[in-house]
MDTraj code that builds the backbone (N, CA, C; nanometers):
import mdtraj as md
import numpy as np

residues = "UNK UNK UNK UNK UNK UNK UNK UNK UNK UNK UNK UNK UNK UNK UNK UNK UNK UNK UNK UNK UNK UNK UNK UNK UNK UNK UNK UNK UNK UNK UNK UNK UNK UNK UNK UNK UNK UNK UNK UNK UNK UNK UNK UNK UNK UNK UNK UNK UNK UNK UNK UNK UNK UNK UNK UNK UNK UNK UNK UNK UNK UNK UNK UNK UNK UNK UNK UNK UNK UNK UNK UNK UNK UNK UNK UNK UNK UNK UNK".split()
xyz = np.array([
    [-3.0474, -0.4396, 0.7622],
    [-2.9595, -0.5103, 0.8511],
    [-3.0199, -0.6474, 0.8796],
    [-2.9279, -0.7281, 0.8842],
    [-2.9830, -0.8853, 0.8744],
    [-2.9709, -0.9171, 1.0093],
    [-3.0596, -0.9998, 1.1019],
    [-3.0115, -1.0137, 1.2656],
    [-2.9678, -1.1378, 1.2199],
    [-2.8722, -1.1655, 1.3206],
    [-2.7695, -1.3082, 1.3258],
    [-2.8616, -1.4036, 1.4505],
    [-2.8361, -1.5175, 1.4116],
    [-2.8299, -1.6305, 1.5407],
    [-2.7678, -1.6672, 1.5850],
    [-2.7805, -1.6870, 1.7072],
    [-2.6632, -1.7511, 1.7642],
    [-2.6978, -1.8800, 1.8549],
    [-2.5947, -1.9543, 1.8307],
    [-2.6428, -2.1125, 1.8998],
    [-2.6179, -2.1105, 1.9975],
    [-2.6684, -2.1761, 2.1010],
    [-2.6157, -2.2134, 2.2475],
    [-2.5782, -2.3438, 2.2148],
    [-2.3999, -2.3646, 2.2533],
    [-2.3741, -2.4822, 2.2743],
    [-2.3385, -2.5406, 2.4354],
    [-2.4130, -2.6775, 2.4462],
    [-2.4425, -2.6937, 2.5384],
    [-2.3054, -2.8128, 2.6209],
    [-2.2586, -2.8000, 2.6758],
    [-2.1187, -2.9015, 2.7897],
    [-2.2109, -3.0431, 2.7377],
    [-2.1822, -3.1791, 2.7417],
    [-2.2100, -3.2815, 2.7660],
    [-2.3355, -3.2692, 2.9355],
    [-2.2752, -3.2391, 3.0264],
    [-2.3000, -3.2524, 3.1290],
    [-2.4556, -3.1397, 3.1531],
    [-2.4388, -3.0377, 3.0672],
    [-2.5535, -3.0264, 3.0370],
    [-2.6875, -3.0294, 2.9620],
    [-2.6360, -3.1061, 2.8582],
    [-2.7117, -3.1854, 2.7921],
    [-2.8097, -3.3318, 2.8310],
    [-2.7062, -3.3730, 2.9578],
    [-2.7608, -3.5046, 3.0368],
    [-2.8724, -3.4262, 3.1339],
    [-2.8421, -3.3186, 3.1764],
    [-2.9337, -3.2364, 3.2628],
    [-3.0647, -3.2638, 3.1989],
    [-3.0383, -3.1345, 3.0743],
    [-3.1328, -3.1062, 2.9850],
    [-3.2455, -3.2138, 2.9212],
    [-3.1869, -3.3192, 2.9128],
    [-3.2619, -3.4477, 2.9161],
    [-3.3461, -3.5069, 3.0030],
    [-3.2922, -3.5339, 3.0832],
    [-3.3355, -3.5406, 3.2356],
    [-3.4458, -3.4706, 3.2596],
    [-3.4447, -3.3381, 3.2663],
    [-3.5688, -3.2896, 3.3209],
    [-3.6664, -3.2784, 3.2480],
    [-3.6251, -3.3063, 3.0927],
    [-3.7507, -3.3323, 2.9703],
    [-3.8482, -3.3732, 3.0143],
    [-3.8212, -3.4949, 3.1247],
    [-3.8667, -3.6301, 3.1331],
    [-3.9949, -3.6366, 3.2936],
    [-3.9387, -3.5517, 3.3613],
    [-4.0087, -3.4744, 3.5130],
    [-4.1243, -3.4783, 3.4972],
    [-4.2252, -3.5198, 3.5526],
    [-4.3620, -3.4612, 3.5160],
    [-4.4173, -3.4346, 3.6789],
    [-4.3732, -3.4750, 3.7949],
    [-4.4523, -3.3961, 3.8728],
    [-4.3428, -3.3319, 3.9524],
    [-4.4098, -3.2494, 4.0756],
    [-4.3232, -3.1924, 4.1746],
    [-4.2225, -3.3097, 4.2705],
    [-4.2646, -3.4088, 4.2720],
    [-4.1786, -3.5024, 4.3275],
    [-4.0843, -3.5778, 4.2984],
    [-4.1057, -3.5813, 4.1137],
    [-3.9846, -3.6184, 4.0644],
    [-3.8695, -3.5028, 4.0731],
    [-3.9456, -3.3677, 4.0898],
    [-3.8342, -3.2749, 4.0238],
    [-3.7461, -3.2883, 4.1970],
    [-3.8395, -3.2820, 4.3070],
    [-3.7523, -3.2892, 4.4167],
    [-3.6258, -3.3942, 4.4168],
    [-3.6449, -3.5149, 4.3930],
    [-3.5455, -3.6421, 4.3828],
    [-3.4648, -3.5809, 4.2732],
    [-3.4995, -3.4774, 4.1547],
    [-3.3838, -3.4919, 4.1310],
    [-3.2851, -3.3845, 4.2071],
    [-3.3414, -3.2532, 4.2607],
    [-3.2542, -3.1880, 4.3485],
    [-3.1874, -3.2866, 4.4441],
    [-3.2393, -3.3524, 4.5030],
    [-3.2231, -3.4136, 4.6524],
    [-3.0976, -3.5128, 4.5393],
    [-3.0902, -3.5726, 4.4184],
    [-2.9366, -3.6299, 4.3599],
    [-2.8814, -3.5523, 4.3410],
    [-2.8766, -3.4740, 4.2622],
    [-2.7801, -3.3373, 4.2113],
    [-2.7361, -3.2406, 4.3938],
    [-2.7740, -3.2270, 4.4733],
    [-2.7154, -3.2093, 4.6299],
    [-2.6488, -3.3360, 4.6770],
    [-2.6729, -3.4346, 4.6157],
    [-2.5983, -3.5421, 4.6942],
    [-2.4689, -3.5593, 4.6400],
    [-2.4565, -3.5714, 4.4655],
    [-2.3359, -3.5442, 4.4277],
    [-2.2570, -3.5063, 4.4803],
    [-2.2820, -3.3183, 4.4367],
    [-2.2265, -3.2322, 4.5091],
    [-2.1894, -3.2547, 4.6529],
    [-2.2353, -3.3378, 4.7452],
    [-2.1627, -3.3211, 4.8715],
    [-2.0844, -3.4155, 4.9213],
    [-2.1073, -3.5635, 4.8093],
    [-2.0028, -3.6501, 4.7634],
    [-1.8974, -3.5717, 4.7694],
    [-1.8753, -3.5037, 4.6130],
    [-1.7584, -3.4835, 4.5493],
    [-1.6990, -3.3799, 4.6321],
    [-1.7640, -3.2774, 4.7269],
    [-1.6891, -3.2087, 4.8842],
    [-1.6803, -3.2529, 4.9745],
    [-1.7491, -3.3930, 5.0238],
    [-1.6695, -3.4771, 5.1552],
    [-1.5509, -3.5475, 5.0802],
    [-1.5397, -3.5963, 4.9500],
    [-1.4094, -3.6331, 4.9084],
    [-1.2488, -3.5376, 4.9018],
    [-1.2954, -3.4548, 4.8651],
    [-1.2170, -3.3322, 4.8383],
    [-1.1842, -3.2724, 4.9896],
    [-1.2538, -3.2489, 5.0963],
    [-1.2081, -3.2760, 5.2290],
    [-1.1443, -3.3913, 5.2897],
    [-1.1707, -3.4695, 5.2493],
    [-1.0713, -3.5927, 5.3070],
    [-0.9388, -3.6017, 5.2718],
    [-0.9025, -3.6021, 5.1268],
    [-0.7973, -3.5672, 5.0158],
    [-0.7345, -3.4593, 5.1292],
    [-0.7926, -3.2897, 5.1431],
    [-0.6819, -3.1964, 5.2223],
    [-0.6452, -3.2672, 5.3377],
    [-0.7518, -3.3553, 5.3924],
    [-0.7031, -3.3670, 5.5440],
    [-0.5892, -3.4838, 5.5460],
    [-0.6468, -3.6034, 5.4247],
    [-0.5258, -3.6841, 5.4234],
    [-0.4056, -3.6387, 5.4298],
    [-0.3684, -3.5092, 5.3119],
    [-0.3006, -3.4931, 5.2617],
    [-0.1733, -3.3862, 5.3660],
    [-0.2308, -3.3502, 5.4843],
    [-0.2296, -3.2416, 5.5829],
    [-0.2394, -3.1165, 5.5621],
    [-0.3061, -3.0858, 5.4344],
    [-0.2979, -2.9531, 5.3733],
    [-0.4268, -2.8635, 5.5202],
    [-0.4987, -2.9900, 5.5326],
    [-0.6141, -2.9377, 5.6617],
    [-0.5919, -2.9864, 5.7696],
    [-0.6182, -2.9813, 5.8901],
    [-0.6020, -3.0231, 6.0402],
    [-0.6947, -2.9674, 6.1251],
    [-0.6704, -3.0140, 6.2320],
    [-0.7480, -2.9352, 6.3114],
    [-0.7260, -2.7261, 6.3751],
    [-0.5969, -2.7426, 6.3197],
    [-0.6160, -2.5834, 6.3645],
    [-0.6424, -2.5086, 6.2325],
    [-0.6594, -2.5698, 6.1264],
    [-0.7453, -2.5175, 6.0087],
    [-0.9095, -2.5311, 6.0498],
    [-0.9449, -2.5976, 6.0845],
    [-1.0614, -2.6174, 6.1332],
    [-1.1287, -2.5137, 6.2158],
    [-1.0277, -2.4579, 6.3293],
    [-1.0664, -2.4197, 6.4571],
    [-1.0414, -2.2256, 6.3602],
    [-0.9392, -2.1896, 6.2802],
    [-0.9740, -2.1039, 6.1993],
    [-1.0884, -2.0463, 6.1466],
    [-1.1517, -2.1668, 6.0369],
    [-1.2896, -2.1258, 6.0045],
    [-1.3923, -2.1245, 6.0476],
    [-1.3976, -2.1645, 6.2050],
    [-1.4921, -2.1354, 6.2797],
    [-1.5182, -2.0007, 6.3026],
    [-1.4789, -1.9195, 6.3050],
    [-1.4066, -1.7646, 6.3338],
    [-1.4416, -1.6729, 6.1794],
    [-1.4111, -1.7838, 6.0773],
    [-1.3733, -1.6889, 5.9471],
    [-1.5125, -1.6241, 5.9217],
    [-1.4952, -1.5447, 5.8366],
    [-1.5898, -1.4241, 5.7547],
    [-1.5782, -1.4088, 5.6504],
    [-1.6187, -1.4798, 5.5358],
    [-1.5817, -1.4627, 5.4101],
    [-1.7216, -1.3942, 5.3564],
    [-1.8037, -1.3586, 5.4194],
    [-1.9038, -1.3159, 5.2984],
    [-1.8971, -1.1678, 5.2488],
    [-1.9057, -1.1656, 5.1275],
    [-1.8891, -1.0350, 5.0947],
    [-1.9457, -0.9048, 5.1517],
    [-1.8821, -0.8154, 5.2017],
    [-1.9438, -0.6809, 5.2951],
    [-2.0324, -0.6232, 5.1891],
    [-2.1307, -0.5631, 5.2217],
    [-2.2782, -0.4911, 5.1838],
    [-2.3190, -0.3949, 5.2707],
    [-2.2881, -0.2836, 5.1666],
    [-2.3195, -0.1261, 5.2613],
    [-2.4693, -0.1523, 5.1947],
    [-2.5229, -0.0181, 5.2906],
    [-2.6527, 0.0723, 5.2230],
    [-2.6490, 0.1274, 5.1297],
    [-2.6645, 0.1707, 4.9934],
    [-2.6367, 0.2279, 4.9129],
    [-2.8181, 0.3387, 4.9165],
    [-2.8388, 0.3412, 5.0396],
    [-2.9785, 0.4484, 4.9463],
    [-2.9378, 0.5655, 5.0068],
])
top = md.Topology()
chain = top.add_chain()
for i, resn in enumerate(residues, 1):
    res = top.add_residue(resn, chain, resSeq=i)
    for name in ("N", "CA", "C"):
        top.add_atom(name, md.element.get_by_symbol(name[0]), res)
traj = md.Trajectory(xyz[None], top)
């Protein structure tokens, strides 16, 4: 039996990653780059909140909702 390979193909977006951290050499670069890659990310969700709220899809009694909400998934004991 012959074993097969298989490629990982990689998004663009992770290829720029993958590059990127080639390049890291101490603990402080690797922090700056978390501390960009969190900033993005909270870019592109204060935008995306503004957009619902412009849009009135959000308001304030959406707001006053998820103060209250519970979305995390329930977790029994299983022993």
């Amino acid at each position: 039996m012959e074993a097969t390979k298989e490629r990982t193909v990689f998004s663009p977006a992770q290829t720029v990653v993958i590059n990127a951290v080639a390049h890291l050499h101490t603990e402080e670069e690797i922090f700056a780059l978390k501390q960009a890659i969190a900033h993005f990310f909270f870019e592109r969700a204060t935008k995306e909140m503004d957009r619902l709220w412009d849009s009135g899809t959000w308001n304030e009694q959406t707001l006053e909702v998820l103060k209250t909400a519970h979305y995390r998934t329930p977790y029994t004991n299983r022993r």
